[in-house]
N, C-alpha and C positions, 0 to 999 in steps of 0.2 A: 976027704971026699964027703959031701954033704948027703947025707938021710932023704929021705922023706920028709922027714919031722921037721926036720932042720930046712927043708926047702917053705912048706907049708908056714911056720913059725916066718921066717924072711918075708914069704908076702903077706901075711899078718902083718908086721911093723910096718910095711911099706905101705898098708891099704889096701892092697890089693889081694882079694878071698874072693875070687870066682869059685863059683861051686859048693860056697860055703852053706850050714843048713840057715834058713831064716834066724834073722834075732829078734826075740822074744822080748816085750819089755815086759809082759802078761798073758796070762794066755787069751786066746784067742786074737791078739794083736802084734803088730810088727811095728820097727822104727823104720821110720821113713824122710829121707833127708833130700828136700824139695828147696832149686834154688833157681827158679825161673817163674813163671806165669802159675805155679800153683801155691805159689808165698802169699801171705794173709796182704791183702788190698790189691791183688796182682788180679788180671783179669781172668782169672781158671781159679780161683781160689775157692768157689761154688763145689769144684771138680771132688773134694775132698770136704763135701760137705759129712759128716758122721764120724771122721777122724778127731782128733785132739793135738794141739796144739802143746809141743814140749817147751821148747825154748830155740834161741838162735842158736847159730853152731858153724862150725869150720872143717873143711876136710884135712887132713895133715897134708904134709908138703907130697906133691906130686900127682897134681889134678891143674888142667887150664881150663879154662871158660872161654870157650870161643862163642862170639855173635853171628847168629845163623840170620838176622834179618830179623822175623819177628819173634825168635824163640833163642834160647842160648843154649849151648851144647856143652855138657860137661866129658871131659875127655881125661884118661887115666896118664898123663904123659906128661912130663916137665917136672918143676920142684914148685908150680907154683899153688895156691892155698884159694880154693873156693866158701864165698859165704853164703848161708842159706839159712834154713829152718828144719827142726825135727818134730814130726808128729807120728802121735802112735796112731796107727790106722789097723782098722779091724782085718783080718785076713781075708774075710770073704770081699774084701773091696780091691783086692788083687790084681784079679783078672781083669777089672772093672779098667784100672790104672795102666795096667800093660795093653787094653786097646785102645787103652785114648792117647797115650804114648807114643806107640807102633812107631814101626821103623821108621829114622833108624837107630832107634831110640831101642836100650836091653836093660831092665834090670839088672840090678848086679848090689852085691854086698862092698861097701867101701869101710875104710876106717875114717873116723871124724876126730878132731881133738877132743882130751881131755873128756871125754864120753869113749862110748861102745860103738859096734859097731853098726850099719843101718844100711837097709837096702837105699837103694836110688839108680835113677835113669840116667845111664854112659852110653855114650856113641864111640865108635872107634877114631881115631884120629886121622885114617884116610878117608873118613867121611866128610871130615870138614878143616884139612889144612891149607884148606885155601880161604876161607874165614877169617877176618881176622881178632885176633887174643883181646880179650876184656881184663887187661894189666892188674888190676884193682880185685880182679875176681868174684864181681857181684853184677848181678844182672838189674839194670832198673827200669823202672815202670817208665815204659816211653808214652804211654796214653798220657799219663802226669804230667810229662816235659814238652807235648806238643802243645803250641800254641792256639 
């Protein structure tokens, strides 16, 4: 029979820490793991103007990217591996991120490879299983590719 501990530890490996407390990479700041229209050259990338830029990064296996049209939806479901960016972003720009976000779009703490953990924006997957999956798992600047 599995614990508590033992339940909570499983969706740690797996990525998956709803509920978990913010992670900290300093204080007054959080990691924040951005893989759509707020990535550096992306058009919302203003949005996070007073954050910092860490480095690129990957979710561990069991996240899709689906394409919503002009935005991409990151979703907790499948084995497959989304790319992005991590930036430490002040706390107080929180709230800021969760209304420009808004549904149906929830913060939430995910696991990333090879790093810690970092908040980021998940949709549920009956939000958008009719979308279809960005195989490659990266969102690109479609302003860039238009003609």
């Amino acid at each position: 029979m599995m614990t508590a501990q033992d339940t909570s530890d499983l969706e740690h490996e797996q990525g998956r820490t709803q509920g978990s407390a913010p992670t900290k990479d300093r204080q007054g700041y959080v990691r924040l793991f951005v893989y759509g229209s707020l990535k550096r050259g992306f058009e919302n990338e203003s949005v996070l103007e007073g954050a910092k830029f860490v480095q690129e990064a990957r979710t561990v296996p069991g996240y899709v990217l689906f394409d919503m049209g002009s935005y991409p939806a990151l979703v907790a479901h499948g084995d497959g591996v989304v790319h992005g960016e991590i930036f430490d972003v002040p706390e107080t720009m929180l709230s800021m991120l969760d209304s420009f976000e808004s549904d149906p779009y929830q913060r939430d703490i995910i696991q990333l490879h090879a790093t810690q953990d970092a908040h980021t924006y998940l949709v549920k997957h009956a939000h958008v299983k009719h979308f279809p999956i960005l195989a490659d798992g990266r969102w690109h600047d479609r302003a860039k590719e238009a003609p």
